[in-house]
Structure formats: structure tokens, C-alpha cells
PADO-228688 format. One record per residue (C-alpha): residue in one letter; y, z, x. Coordinates in steps of 0.1 Angstrom, whole numbers, plus 5000, padded with zeros to 4 digits. Last residue first. Layout:
BEGIN
  type    py    pz    px
     a     Y     Z     X
...
END
This chain:
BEGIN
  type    py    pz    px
     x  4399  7891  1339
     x  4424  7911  1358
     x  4433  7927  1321
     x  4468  7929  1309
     x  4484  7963  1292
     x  4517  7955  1310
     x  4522  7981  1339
     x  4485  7995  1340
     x  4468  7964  1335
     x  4487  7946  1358
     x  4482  7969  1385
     x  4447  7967  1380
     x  4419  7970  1352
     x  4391  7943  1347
     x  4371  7959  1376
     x  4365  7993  1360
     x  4335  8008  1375
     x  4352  8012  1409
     x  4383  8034  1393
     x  4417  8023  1410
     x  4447  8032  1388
     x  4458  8064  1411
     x  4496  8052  1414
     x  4510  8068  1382
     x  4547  8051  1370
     x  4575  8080  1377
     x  4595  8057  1403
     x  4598  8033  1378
     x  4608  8002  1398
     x  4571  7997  1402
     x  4572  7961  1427
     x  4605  7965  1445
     x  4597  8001  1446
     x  4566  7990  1472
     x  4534  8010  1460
     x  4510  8034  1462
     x  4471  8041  1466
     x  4457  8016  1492
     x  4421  8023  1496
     x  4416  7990  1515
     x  4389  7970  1499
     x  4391  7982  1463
     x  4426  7987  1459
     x  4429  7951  1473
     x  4401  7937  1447
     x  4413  7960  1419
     x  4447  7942  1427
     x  4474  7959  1433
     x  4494  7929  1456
     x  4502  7946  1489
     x  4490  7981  1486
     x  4511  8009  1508
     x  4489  8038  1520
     x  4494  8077  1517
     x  4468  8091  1533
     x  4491  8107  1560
     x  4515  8123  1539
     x  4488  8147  1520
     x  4466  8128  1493
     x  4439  8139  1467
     x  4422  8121  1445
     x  4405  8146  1423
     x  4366  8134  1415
     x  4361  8123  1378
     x  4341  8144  1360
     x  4315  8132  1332
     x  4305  8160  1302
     x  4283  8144  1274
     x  4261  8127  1302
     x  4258  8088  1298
     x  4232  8068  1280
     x  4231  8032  1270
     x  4224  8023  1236
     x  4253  7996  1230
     x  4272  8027  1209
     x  4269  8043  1240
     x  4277  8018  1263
     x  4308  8010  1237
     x  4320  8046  1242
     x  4319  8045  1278
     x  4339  8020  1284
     x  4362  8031  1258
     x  4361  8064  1285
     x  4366  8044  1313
     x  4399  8027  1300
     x  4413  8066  1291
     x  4398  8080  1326
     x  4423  8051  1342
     x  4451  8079  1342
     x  4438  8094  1374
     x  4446  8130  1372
     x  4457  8129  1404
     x  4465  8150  1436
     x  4496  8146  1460
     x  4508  8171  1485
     x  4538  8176  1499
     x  4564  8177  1528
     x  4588  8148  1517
     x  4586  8128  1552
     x  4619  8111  1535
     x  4607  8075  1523
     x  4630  8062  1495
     x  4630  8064  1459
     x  4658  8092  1463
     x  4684  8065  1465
     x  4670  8030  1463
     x  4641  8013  1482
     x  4630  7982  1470
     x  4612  7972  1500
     x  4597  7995  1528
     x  4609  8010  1562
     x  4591  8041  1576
     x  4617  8059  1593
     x  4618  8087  1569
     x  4578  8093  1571
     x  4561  8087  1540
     x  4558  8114  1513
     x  4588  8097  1491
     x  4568  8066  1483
     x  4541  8087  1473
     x  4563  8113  1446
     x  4580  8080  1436
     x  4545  8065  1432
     x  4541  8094  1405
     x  4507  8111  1419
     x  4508  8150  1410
     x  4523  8180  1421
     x  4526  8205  1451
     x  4561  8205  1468
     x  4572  8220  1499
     x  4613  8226  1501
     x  4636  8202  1514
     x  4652  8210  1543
     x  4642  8183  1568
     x  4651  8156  1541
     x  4690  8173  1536
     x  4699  8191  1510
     x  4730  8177  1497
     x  4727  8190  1455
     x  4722  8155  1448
     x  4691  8149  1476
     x  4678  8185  1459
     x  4674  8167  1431
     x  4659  8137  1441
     x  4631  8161  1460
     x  4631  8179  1427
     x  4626  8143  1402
     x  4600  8132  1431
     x  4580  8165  1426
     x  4576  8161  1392
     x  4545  8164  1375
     x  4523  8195  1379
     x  4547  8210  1397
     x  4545  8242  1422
     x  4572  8246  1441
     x  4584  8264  1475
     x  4611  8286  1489
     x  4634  8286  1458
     x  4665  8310  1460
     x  4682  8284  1485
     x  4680  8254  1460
     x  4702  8279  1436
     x  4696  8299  1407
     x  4721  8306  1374
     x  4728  8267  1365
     x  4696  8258  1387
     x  4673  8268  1361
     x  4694  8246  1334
     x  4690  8215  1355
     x  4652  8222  1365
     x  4652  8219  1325
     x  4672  8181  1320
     x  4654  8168  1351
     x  4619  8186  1339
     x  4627  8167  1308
     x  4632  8135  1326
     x  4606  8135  1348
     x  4577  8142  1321
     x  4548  8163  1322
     x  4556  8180  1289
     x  4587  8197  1312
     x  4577  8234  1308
     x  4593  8256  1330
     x  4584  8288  1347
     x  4607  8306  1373
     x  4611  8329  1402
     x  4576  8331  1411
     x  4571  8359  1435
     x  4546  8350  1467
     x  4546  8386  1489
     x  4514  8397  1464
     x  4492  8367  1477
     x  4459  8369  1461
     x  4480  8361  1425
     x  4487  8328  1439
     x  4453  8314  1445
     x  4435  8322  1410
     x  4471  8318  1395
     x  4466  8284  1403
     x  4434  8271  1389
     x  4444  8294  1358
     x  4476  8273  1352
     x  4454  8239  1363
     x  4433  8252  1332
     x  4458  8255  1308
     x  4475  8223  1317
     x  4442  8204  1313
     x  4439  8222  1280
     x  4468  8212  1263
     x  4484  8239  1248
     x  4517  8237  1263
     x  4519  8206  1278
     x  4530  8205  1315
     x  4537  8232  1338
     x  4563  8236  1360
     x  4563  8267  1387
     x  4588  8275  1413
     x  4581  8301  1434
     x  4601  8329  1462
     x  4588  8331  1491
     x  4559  8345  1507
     x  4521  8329  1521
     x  4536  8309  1554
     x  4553  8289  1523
     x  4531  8256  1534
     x  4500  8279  1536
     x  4507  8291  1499
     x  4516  8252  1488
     x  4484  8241  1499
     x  4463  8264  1480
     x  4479  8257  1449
     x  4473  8226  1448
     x  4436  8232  1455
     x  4433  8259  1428
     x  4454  8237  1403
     x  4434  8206  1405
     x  4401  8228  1409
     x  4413  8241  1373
     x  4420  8208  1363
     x  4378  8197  1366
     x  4389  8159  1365
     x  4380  8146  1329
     x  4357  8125  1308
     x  4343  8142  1278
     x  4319  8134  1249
     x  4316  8153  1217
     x  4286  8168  1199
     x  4295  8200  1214
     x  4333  8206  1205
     x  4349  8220  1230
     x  4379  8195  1237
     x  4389  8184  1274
     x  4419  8168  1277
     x  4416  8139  1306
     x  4396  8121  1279
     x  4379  8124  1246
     x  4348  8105  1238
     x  4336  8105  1197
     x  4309  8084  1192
     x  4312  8081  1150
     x  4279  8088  1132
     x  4291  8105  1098
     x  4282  8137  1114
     x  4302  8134  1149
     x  4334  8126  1130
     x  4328  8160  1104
     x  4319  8174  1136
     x  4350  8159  1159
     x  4376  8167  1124
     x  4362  8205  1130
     x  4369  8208  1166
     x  4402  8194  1164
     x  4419  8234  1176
     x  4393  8235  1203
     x  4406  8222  1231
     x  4440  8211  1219
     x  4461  8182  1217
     x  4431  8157  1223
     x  4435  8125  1237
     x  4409  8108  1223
     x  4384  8076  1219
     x  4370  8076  1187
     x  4337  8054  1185
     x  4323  8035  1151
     x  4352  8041  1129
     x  4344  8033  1096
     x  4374  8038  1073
     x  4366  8077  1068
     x  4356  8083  1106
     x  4391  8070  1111
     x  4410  8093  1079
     x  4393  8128  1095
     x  4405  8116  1129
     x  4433  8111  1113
     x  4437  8147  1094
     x  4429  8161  1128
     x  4456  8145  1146
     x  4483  8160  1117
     x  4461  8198  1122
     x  4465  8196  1159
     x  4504  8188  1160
     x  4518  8176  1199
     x  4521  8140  1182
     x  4496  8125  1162
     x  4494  8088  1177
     x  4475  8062  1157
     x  4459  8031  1181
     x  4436  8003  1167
     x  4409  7989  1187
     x  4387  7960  1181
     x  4361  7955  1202
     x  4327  7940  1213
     x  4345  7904  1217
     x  4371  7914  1242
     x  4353  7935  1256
     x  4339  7919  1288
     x  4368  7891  1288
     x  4391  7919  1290
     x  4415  7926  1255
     x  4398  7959  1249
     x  4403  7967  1290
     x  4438  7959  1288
     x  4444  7979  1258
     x  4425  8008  1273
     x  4443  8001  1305
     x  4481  8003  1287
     x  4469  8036  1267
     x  4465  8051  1301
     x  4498  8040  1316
     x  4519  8053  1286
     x  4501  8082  1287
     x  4511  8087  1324
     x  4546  8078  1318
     x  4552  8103  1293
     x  4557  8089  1256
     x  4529  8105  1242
     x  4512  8136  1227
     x  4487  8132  1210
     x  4468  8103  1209
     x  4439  8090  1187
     x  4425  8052  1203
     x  4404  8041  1178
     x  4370  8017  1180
     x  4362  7992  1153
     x  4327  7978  1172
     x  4328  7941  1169
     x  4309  7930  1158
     x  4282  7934  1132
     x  4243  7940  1144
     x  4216  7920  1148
     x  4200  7931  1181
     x  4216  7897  1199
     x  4245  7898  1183
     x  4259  7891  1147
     x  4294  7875  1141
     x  4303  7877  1101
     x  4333  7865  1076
     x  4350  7844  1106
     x  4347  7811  1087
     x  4318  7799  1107
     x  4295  7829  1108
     x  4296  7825  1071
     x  4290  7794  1072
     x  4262  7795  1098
     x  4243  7823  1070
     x  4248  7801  1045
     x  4230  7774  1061
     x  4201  7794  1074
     x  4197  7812  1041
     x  4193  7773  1022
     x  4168  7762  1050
     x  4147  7791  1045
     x  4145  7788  1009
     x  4142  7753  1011
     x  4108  7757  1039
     x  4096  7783  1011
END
């Protein structure tokens, strides 16, 4: 018996040795193989979110729980469905998701669901009841905006609205949000819809064609989900001066921040539109750090912990005099102070998100979200 014993023992440290097996404390194989499905991508905040997630599966806390792979599907539900058929196929233990539609994947999340897989989406809320979501609620997101922007226009004038991804239900829902508050005010006519796929370039290359028949002085006030700080540079182009420019309801670029502060304020980096101009807006996030929390989550679960199937993230939300300049971007700093934007000389991308901070995610700073590296 004591030989028998003695012979397991050693094969089992040589197979630990050569890599072939690693078993924790409650005997089970590591790490978890976790995906990352995306849809659409390519946007800035995508780009930022899928840096954390890599950041946070390459922290000193994950690093050995984890191994992620990333597929993107593109803005096509039935191709994302077919891999998050193929993952739960090859042994996915947790999907973490952006999903392209709410309810469109809600097949490929049972047949994931039923051969154990977690399955977590994020920002883009899907329906299906076995999985897990982590968003903002996006119709308060477009109600609040909204709200804003009607007291800012004296509530009449002419609209601008840009929405994001059509089909993606955050953007549906921020739609509603705002049409809740607009359609109470019969003297507010919107005077366009554009779909830029929440992107500053596209909504460059469609505000563009809008403004071919329209002018600045047909528009008295604009509702974008993302891009404010492509109008405001915009309008700098077409000569409208800072005190002229119209009211702006969007989301958190740093360009968008950097362009709230007052005109006098004087900060590094600045070039062009990237400047302070006492922008008249509002700023409200959909932080992109609810991708690294929700492969946080996933690996709680999986680890036996227990979290709510539905978690919402509150709505940063920042008029001019909230906006506050961080030094360095650490968690720490972000942490302490409540800064929330900074210096072009540090994010020359004037599109990169500035609502990183999350207080349960102290691996992830402004590294993290620029270059996919964790704080620790």
C-alpha cells in the first residue's frame, strides 16, 4: 500500500512538473478557459474594454486562474452565435460577451448555459435568463441626457440626434430614454438622425454629409451618444466661435472632458479642438471597465461565489464643473481624488474613454486601458 501511494505521489509531481496538470486547493484544473466573444469592434471604447479584460487576465490575481482567448463576430448575430456555439463546444468554462443583440443570441446562451458554461455579457444587455449581465440602465442614460439638453435649448430648436449601433440594445434603450424626454416637448423638432457605430470618425464622415444640405445655424442643440468632441471640432472648422457653439449631450471621450473646461484653463498637450473651450455639455459614461468586471465576475462564479444575474453600474455623470484633471491615472490617484480626465499630452487620442475607475478593480488603470497592462 505505502508503494502504491508513493508511486501516485510521484507521478502525480511529474505531471505537475512538466505543465501537463496544476490542481488547486478544491482539486480542480486550472486555469479556467474563459472567452471574450465580441461584436462589434474597432471603436475606441471597445478597444478600451477588451484592453482591461486583457489586463485584468494577465494581473497577478488572474493570471493563474485564466486563460482567455478573444473571437470577434462582427455586427452579425447568427456568425457570434455559431461561436458561442463552437466555445461551449471546446470547453469553455465562462463566456464573457459583448452581445450584438438582445435576444437574437439567446439560443447559443441556452445551449452555452446547458453544457455548464457561465455566460456574463456586458454593457449590451441580452435576454436570455440563465445569463448574467453587467450594465448601466441606458435608458436612464438617455432620459438624463436628454433632460439636460431640453433645459439647455430653453425647450425648442431644432435637434440633432446620433445614435450608436443599430440593434445593439444599449443604443435602443438610450433611444427610448430620450424620446421619453423629447417627445414632452412639442416646440423641440429633430432635424436629423445619424448613425455613427459610436465612433468619431464615422460620425466625422456622416455629420459631413448632413451639413452638405444643413448648416451649424439650422441645429440649436445635439444629442450624441458618442461624439460631442468630433461636433465641437467641427464647428471650430466651420468658424464658430467657443461662445457659439451649440449644447451637447454625449458620452465621456477625454476630448469631450478636456473641451468642457473653461477656455482659460491652461493644460499640456493641447492641440486644435483638443483644447479647453467652456464647451456647454454634459458628460455621462458607459464605463468601459464593466468588460474587466464582468471576467471578474465570471471567475467568482465559477470559484463558487455568488453575484446577482442582473448588476448595474451607476452612470457617471459630469457637467463642466466636475470635470477634474488626474496627474498620473493610477487606480490609487483615481481612487483618492475622483479625477476623471486627462492631459492630451498623456491620451493623444482625444476619443480614448476617461471613466476607467471601478473600486473593485484595482489591477486596472490608465495603463491597463491604453496598453492592456495591469497595475499589478
Amino acid at each position: 500500500m505505502r508503494t502504491l501511494l508513493k508511486t501516485c505521489a510521484v507521478l502525480m509531481m511529474t505531471l505537475v512538473t512538466f505543465g501537463m496538470v496544476t490542481i488547486d486547493a478544491f482539486g480542480r484544473d486550472k486555469p479556467y478557459k474563459i472567452y471574450l466573444s465580441l461584436s462589434f469592434s474597432g471603436n475606441d471604447w471597445q478597444t478600451e474594454a477588451e484592453n482591461m479584460i486583457r489586463a485584468l487576465a494577465a494581473s497577478e490575481t488572474m493570471r493563474d486562474k485564466v486563460k482567455l482567448e478573444v473571437q470577434i463576430a462582427g455586427p452579425d448575430a447568427q456568425k457570434q452565435s455559431q461561436q458561442i456555439n463552437a466555445m461551449a463546444q471546446a470547453g469553455a468554462d465562462a463566456i464573457v460577451m459583448y452581445g450584438v443583440s438582445e435576444t437574437l443570441l439567446n439560443g447559443a446562451i441556452k445551449n452555452a448555459c446547458d453544457r455548464g458554461v457561465v455566460v456574463i455579457a456586458y454593457d449590451s444587455f441580452v435576454s436570455a435568463p440563465c445569463a448574467y449581465n453587467i450594465t448601466t440602465d441606458a435608458q436612464e442614460f438617455g432620459r438624463i441626457s436628454a433632460e439636460w439638453l431640453v433645459k439647455e435649448m430653453n425647450g425648442k430648436g431644432n435637434l440633432l440626434m446620433v445614435n450608436g449601433v443599430p440593434g445593439a440594445s444599449s443604443d435602443q434603450a438610450r433611444i427610448k430614454g430620450a424620446m421619453s424626454v423629447f417627445s414632452k416637448y412639442p416646440d423641440i423638432k429633430i432635424v436629423g438622425t445619424i448613425a455613427n457605430m459610436w465612433s468619431e470618425s464615422v460620425l466625422r464622415s456622416e455629420l459631413s454629409k448632413f451639413l452638405a444640405v444643413r448648416s451649424w445655424d439650422d441645429i440649436d442643440g445635439m444629442w450624441i451618444q458618442v461624439g460631442c468632441y468630433t461636433a465641437a471640432a467641427m464647428q471650430d472648422e466651420a468658424g464658430v466661435p467657443d461662445d457659439k457653439k451649440k449644447p451637447c449631450a454625449g458620452e465621456a471621450p477625454n476630448g469631450h472632458r478636456i473641451q468642457m473646461l473653461p477656455a482659460d484653463q491652461k493644460i499640456a498637450g493641447t492641440q486644435g479642438a483638443y483644447r479647453p473651450m467652456g464647451y456647454p455639455s454634459i458628460s455621462l459614461a458607459s464605463p468601459p471597465f464593466e468588460g474587466p468586471l464582468a471576467l471578474k465576475y465570471a471567475v467568482d462564479i465559477l470559484e463558487g461565489k455568488k453575484h446577482e444575474k442582473l448588476t448595474t453600474v451607476p452612470i457617471p455623470t459630469f457637467t463642466s464643473e466636475h470635470i477634474k484633471l488626474c496627474k498620473t491615472g493610477s487606480w490609487q490617484e483615481m481612487h483618492d481624488t475622483g479625477c476623471n480626465a486627462f492631459d492630451p499630452s498623456v491620451i493623444k487620442n482625444p476619443g480614448w474613454f476617461s471613466d476607467i475607475y471601478s473600486p473593485e478593480l484595482p489591477e486596472i488603470g490608465l495603463e491597463a486601458a491604453l496598453n492592456g497592462k495591469p497595475e499589478k
